[in-house]
Steps between C-alpha positions, in 0.01 A plus 500: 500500500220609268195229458390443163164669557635796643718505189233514279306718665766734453564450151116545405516843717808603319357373133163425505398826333790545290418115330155568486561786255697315340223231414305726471625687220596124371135391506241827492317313781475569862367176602755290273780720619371404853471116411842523329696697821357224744623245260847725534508442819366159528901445321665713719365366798627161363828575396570751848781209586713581215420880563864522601687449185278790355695813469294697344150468657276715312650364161408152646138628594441586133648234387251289685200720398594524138537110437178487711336709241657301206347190644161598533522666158583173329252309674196745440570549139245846519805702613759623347842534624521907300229705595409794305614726808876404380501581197350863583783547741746456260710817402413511133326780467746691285370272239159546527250777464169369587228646381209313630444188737425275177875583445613459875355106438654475236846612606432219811448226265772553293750524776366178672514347147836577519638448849332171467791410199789607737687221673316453846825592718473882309119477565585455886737729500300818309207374742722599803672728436240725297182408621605414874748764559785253628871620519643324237719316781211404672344359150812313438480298838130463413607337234799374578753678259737744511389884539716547156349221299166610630561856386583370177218271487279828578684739247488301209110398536415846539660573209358200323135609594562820399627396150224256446242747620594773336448316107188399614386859579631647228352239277148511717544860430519498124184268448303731709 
């Protein structure tokens, strides 16, 4: 039988990396992607009892690391939990035609404007699955929902963000 050290130590050389790009792309900073990952597995270390009723480790993993992030975020107020890195992954660029990097901000700022309206389970859900690259059935057990409500979740706020975004361009577009 497995000690508990041993078992982490093989969980941080399986994931270490993998959840430190993760933060990383979360926070845009090595050292508080560092902070946050030791923090990670600070929890997993003390939760390795109940390791056994995890199916799904690496879903667990992020889990951990995700509402790790989310807690630092709301206690250092400085961060927020949508970078602008997420909203230039998003696939919208059939809408857009930038023409210059004033526009590029501007496109940012409107669609953190309005992911910011959506219902936070949608956020989550458009945060994993577009800007993290999660299955959608490994997104669902993230967030604890079923891989079809999760798809629909995912469908209808792209859609959403694409209808909201696209009368604001147009109408950006016609004052300019």
């Amino acid at each position: 039988m497995e000690t508990i050290d041993n078992q982490l130590d093989q969980l941080i050389r399986l994931y270490a990396n993998e959840l430190f790009r993760y933060l990383y792309r979360l926070t845009h900073d090595y050292y508080l992607a560092e902070d946050i990952l030791q923090e990670t597995f600070y929890k997993v270390y003390s939760h390795l009892d109940s390791m056994e009723e995890v199916t799904h480790i690496r879903s667990w993993l992020y889990r951990i690391a995700y509402n790790t992030f989310v807690d630092y975020c709301r206690k250092n107020k400085n961060l927020s939990l949508y970078e602008d890195s997420f909203f230039a992954s998003l696939q919208l660029n059939a809408l857009w035609e930038p023409e210059n990097t004033f526009f590029r901000k501007y496109q940012i700022k409107l669609i953190y404007k309005h992911l910011s309206t959506m219902k936070e389970l949608q956020q989550k859900a458009i945060v994993l699955v577009d800007l993290n690259g999660f299955s959608y059935k490994e997104a669902a057990a993230l967030l604890k929902i079923k891989p079809s409500y999760l798809k629909s979740l995912v469908f209808r706020g792209r859609r959403e963000l694409k209808k909201r975004l696209s009368g604001e361009v147009k109408e950006w577009k016609r004052k300019n």
